[in-house]
DRENKEPA-291060 format. One line per field, with one value per residue (C-alpha): chain; residue in one letter; x, y, z. Coordinates in steps of 0.2 Angstrom, whole numbers. Example, Ala and Ser with C-alpha at 12.3 -4.5 7.8 and 13.67 -1.06 7.14 Angstrom:
REM DRENKEPA-291060
tivex	A, A;
drenfi	a, s;
X	62, 68;
Y	-22, -5;
Z	39, 36;
This chain:
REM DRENKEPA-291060
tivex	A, A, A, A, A, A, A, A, A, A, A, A, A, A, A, A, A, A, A, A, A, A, A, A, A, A, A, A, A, A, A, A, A, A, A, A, A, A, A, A, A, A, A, A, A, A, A, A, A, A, A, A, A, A, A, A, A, A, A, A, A, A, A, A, A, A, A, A, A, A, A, A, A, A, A, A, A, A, A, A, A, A, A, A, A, A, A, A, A, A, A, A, A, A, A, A, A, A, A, A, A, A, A, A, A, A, A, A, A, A, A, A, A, A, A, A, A, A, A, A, A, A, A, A, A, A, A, A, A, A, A, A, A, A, A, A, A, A, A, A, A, A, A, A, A, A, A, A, A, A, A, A, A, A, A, A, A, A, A, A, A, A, A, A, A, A, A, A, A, A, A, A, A, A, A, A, A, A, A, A, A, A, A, A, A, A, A, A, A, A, A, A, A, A, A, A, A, A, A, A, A, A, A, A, A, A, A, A, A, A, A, A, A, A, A, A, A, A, A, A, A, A, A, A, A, A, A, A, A, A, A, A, A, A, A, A, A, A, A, A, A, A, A, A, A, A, A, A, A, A, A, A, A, A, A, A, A, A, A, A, A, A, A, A, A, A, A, A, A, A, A, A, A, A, A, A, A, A, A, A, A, A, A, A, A, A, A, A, A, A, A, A, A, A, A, A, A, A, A, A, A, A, A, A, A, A, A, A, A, A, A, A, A, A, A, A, A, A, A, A, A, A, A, A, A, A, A, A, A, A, A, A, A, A, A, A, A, A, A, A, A, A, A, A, A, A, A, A, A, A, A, A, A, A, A, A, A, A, A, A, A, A, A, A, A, A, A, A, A, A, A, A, A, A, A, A, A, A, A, A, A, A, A, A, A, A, A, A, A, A, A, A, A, A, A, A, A, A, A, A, A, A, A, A, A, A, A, A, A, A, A, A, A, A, A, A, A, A, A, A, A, A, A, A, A, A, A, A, A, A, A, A, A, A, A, A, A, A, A, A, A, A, A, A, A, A, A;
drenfi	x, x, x, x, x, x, x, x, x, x, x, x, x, x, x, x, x, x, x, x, x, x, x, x, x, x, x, x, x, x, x, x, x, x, x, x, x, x, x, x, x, x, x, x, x, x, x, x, x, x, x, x, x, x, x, x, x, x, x, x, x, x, x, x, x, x, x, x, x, x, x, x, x, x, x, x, x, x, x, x, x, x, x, x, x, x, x, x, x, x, x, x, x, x, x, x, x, x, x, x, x, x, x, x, x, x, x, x, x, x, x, x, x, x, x, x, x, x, x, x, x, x, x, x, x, x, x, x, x, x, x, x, x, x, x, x, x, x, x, x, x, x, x, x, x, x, x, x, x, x, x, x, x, x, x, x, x, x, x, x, x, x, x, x, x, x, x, x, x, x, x, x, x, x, x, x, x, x, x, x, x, x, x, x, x, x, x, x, x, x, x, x, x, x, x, x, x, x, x, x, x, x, x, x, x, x, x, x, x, x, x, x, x, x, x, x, x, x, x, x, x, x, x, x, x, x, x, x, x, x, x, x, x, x, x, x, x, x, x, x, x, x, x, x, x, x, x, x, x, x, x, x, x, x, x, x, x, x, x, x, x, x, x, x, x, x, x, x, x, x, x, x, x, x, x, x, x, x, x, x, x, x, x, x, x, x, x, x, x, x, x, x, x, x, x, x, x, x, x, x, x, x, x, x, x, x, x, x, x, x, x, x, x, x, x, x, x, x, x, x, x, x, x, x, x, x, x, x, x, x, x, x, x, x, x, x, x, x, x, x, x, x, x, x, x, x, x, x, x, x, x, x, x, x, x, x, x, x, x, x, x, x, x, x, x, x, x, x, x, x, x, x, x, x, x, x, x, x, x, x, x, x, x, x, x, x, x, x, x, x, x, x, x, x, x, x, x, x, x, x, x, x, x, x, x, x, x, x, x, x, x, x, x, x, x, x, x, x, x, x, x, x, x, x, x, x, x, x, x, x, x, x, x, x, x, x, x, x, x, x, x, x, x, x, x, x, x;
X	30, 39, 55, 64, 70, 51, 47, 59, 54, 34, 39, 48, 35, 20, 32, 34, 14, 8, 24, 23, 15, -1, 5, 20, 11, 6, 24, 27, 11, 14, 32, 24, 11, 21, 38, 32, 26, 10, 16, 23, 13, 9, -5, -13, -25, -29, -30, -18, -15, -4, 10, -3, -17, -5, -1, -19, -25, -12, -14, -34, -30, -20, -28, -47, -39, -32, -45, -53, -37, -34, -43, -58, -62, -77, -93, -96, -99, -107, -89, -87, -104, -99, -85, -92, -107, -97, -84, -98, -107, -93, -91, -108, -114, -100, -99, -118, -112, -102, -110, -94, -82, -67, -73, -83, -64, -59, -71, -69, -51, -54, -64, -50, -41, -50, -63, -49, -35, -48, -55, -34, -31, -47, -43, -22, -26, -35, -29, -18, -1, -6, -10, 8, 15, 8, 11, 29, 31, 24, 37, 50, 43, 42, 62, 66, 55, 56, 78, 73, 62, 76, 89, 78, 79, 97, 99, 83, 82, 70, 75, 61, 60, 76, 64, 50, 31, 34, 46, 62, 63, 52, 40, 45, 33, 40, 58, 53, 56, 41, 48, 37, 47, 37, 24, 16, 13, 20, 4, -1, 16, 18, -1, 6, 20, 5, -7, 4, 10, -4, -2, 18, 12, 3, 17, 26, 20, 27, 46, 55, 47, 53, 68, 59, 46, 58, 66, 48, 42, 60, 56, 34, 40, 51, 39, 28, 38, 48, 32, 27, 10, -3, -13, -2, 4, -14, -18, -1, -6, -25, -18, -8, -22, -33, -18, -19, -37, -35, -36, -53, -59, -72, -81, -80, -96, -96, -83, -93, -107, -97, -86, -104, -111, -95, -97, -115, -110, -96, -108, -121, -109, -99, -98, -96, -100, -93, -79, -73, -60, -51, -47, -36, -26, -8, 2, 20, 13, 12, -3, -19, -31, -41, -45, -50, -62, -69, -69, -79, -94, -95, -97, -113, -121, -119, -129, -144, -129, -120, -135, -141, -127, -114, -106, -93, -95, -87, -76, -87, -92, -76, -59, -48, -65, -59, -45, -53, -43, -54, -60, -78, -81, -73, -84, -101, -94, -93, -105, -120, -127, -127, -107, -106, -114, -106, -91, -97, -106, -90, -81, -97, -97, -78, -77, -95, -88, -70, -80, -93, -82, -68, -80, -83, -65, -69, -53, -44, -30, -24, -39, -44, -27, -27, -44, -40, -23, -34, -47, -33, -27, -42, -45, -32, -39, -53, -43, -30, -46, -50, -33, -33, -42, -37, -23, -8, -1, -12, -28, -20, -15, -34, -40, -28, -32, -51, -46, -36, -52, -66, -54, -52, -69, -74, -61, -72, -68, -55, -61, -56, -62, -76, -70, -76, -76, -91, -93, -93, -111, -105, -105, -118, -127, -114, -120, -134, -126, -116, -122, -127, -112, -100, -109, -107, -89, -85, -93, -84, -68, -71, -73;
Y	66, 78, 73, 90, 87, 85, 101, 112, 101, 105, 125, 127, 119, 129, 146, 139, 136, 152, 163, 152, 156, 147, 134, 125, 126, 109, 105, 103, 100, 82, 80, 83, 72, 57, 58, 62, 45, 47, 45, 61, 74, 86, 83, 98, 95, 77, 82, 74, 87, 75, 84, 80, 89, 105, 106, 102, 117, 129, 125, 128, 142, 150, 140, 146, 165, 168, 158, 176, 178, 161, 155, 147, 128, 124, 122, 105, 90, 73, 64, 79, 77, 60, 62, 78, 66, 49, 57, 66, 52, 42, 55, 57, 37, 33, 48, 40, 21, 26, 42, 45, 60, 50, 43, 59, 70, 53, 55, 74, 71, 58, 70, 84, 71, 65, 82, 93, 83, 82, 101, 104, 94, 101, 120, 116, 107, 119, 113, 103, 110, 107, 91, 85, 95, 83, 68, 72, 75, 59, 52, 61, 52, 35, 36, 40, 28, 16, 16, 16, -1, -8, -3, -11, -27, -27, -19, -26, -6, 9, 27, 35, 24, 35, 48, 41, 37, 21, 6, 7, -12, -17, -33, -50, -63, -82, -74, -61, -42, -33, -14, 0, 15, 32, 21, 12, -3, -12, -15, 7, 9, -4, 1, 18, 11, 1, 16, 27, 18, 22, 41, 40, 32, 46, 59, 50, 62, 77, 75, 85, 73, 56, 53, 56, 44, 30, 34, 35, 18, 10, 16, 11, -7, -8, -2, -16, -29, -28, -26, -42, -41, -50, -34, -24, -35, -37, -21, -16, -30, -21, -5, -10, -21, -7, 2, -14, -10, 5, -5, -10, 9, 8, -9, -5, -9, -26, -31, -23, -33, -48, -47, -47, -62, -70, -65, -72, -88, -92, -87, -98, -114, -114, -124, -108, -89, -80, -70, -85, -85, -72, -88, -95, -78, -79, -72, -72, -90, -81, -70, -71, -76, -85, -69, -60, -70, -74, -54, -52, -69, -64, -44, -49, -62, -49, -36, -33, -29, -15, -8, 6, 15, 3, -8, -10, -28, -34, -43, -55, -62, -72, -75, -58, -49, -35, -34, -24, -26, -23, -4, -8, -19, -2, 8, -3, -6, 12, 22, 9, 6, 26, 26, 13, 17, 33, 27, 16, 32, 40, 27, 24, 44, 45, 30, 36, 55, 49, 40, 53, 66, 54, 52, 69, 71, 57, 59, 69, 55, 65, 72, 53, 46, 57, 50, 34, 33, 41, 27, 13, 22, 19, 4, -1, 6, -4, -20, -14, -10, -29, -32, -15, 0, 16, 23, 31, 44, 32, 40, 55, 47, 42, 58, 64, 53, 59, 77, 76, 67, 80, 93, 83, 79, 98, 107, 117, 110, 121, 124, 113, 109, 92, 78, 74, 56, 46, 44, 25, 17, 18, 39, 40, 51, 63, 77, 79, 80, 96, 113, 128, 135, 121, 119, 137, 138, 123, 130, 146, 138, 130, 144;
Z	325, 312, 306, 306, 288, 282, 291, 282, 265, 269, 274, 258, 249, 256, 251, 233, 234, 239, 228, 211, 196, 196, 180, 192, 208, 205, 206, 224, 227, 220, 227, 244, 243, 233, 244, 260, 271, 281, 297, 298, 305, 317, 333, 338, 353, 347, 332, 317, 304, 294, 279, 267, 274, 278, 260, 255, 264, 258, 240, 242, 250, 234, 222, 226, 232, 215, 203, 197, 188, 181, 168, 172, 175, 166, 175, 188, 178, 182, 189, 200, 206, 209, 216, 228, 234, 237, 248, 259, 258, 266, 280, 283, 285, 294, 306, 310, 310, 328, 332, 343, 341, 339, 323, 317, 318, 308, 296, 293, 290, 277, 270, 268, 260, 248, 244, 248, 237, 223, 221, 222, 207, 201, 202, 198, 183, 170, 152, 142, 149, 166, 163, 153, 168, 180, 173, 168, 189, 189, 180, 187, 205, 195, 193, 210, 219, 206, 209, 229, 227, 216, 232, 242, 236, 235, 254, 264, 269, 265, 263, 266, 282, 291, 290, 300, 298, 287, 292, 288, 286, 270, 273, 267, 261, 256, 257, 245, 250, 245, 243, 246, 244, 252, 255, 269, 261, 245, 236, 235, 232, 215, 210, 208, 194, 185, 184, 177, 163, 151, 154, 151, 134, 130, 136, 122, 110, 117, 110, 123, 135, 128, 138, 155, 148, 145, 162, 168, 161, 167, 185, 185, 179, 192, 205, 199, 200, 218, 227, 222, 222, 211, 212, 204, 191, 184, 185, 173, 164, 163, 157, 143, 136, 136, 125, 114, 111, 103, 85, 89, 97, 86, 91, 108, 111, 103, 117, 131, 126, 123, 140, 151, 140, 145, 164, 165, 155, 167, 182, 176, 171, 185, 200, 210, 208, 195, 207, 214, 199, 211, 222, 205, 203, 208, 196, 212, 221, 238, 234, 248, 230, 243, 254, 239, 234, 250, 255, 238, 243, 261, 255, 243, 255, 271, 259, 273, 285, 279, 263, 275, 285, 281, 296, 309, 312, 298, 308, 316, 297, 295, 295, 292, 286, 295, 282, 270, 254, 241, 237, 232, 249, 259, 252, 254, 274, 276, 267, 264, 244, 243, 245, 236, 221, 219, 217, 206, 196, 198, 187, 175, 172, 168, 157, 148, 148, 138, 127, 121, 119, 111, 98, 96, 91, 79, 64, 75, 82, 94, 102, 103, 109, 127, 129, 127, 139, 151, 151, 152, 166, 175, 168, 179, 193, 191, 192, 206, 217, 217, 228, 239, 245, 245, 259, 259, 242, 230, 235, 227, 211, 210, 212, 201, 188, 190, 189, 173, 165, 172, 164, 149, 146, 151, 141, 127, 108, 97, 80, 67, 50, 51, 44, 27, 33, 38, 56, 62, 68, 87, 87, 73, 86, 88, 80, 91, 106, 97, 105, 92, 95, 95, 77, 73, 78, 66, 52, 55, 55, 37, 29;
């Protein structure tokens, strides 16, 4: 099940792993795991070692064999606990939900995907350098899946399909072509252009970088658009808003508290529950709003159903609920509440972590600006994850995404002279939360 050109691509790649200087292995690492559809694999004794779990295991391999002589990557932190426990979590409930081997080998594989693709990004992803490295791969990708989609619409034919393990003849919906490039679906692969934006923003301020990120942004708009998905073009729409937030960095909290007043108003004023404005979202007229909304009301009123272990019979509770199109409902139907709210700790803890140390950094721009692209990006996560769950290459990009904020958040603070100005009321607290040594290091550096 191996197209012969894939083979040679993932040997090559798994040389270039093990023989590269530690700083570009992430390089085809990411090609790998972006280009490659994920049908294509090899089955070894009923087992499905798929090209993405090959290369996973080759890169932990190098990356944990040579980590003595790298520089170090900080101490765990609360996201990677979070992460850590949510993906066990998953494997262990739902192993326990069928208590068959079938699923159990399912499980574990899931697991290598998502613990293994994590802890890769994790070790590969060490400072500042690796992480503009990544994202200008990223971009690089952006381009030549962004020109695919466009070809796509223009030929009714997929690329990547001629290689095998993704069809070769994109969907269609109301006469529209929804292009999916390496991906197996449209949504994953348009969610991937709508993410991304925010960090290509940010890799605007390296000036080597620009035309790649023009180029980049080109070909993440494009993604966007010719998968014609409602999904995806809220959650671009998510990303630059939080962008156009920056401004207002320092009121933060104001709109927090002002966006869950709002929430529990509309819940309480309107004819229905708050999430049934996902039935009125339809931003390409052929979207399945209804579904989303429904997916969402019969999640919360099946609570006692899946709370525990989760559930398999969530196709009995209504039309298409086997469909699972949501990432918070996936995670409640297969890891119970504790899945379920990890992953909701996983995003608390990242958005909470980016905003401490942002204002750490408070007077120093563009300590602040990598924090904030970083949140927007996620931001958008958050809203794409109304419309889909995680499958295919976007998995990675989430995990990548949480990788490059654990380092962020983790990475120790350089010297640099205080600021003579006041801090605002919102990170009044600041100081406290500076170690002795962070405090001596600063007063060090001023004189």
């Amino acid at each position: 099940m191996l197209n012969p050109l894939v083979a040679v691509a993932m040997l090559l790649s798994a040389v270039m792993i093990i023989a590269m200087p530690r700083r570009q292995v992430i390089i085809p690492i990411l090609l790998m795991l972006f280009l490659t559809p994920k049908g294509q694999q090899l089955v070894v004794a009923n087992l499905h070692f798929n090209v993405f779990r090959i290369i996973i295991i080759v890169a932990l391999v190098r990356l944990i064999s040579t980590r003595r002589s790298s520089p170090n990557t900080g101490r765990l932190n609360s996201i990677d606990y979070a992460v850590i426990g949510c993906a066990l979590a998953v494997c262990v409930l739902f192993s326990l939900q069928w208590l068959e081997m079938q699923a159990t080998i399912k499980a574990v594989g899931d697991l290598l995907d998502a613990l293994g693709g994590y802890l890769v990004f994790r070790l590969a992803i060490r400072d500042r350098h690796d992480l503009r490295r990544a994202i200008q791969v990223l971009a690089f990708m952006a381009i030549i899946m962004g020109a695919e989609m466009i070809n796509e619409q223009r030929t009714g034919h997929d690329l990547f399909g001629q290689l095998g393990g993704t069809a070769a003849i994109p969907e269609m919906r109301d006469g529209k072509i929804r292009s999916q490039a390496a991906f197996r679906h449209s949504i994953p692969a348009g969610a991937y252009g709508a993410t991304l934006i925010p960090l290509l923003v940010w890799l605007w301020t390296d000036k080597k970088s620009r035309k790649l990120v023009v180029l980049g942004i080109a070909g993440a708009t494009a993604m966007v658009f010719t998968c014609h998905s409602s999904s995806d073009m809220g959650a671009a729409a998510a990303g630059i808003l939080g962008l156009c937030l920056w401004p207002m960095r320092r009121q933060m909290r104001y709109i927090r508290y002002g966006l869950a007043g709002t929430v529990i108003g509309l819940h309480l004023v309107m004819k229905g529950p708050v999430w049934s404005i996902l039935e009125h979202i339809n931003l390409t007229g052929s979207s399945e709003s209804f579904h989303r909304y429904m997916l969402v009301d019969t999640f919360i009123r099946h609570f006692s159903d899946w709370w525990l272990l989760g559930t398999r019979d969530n196709a009995s509770w209504g039309w298409e609920m086997a469909d699972t199109s949501n990432q918070y409902v996936t995670y409640g139907i297969a890891g119970g509440l504790l899945a379920f709210s990890l992953f909701i700790a996983t995003i608390s803890r990242s958005f909470g972590r980016l905003g401490t140390t942002r204002q750490r950094f408070y007077g120093n721009t563009g300590e602040e600006w990598i924090r904030w692209c970083l949140g927007s990006s996620l931001f958008a996560f958050v809203m794409v994850y109304i419309g889909i769950d995680l499958f295919d290459q976007l998995q990675f990009s989430w995990y990548l995404l949480l990788a490059m904020i654990s380092m962020t958040v983790s990475a120790p603070m350089p010297a640099r002279r205080p600021s003579r100005r006041r801090p605002p009321a919102e990170s009044s607290h600041t100081a406290q939360s500076l170690s002795s040594t962070d405090y001596d290091t600063a007063q060090f550096a001023s004189k």
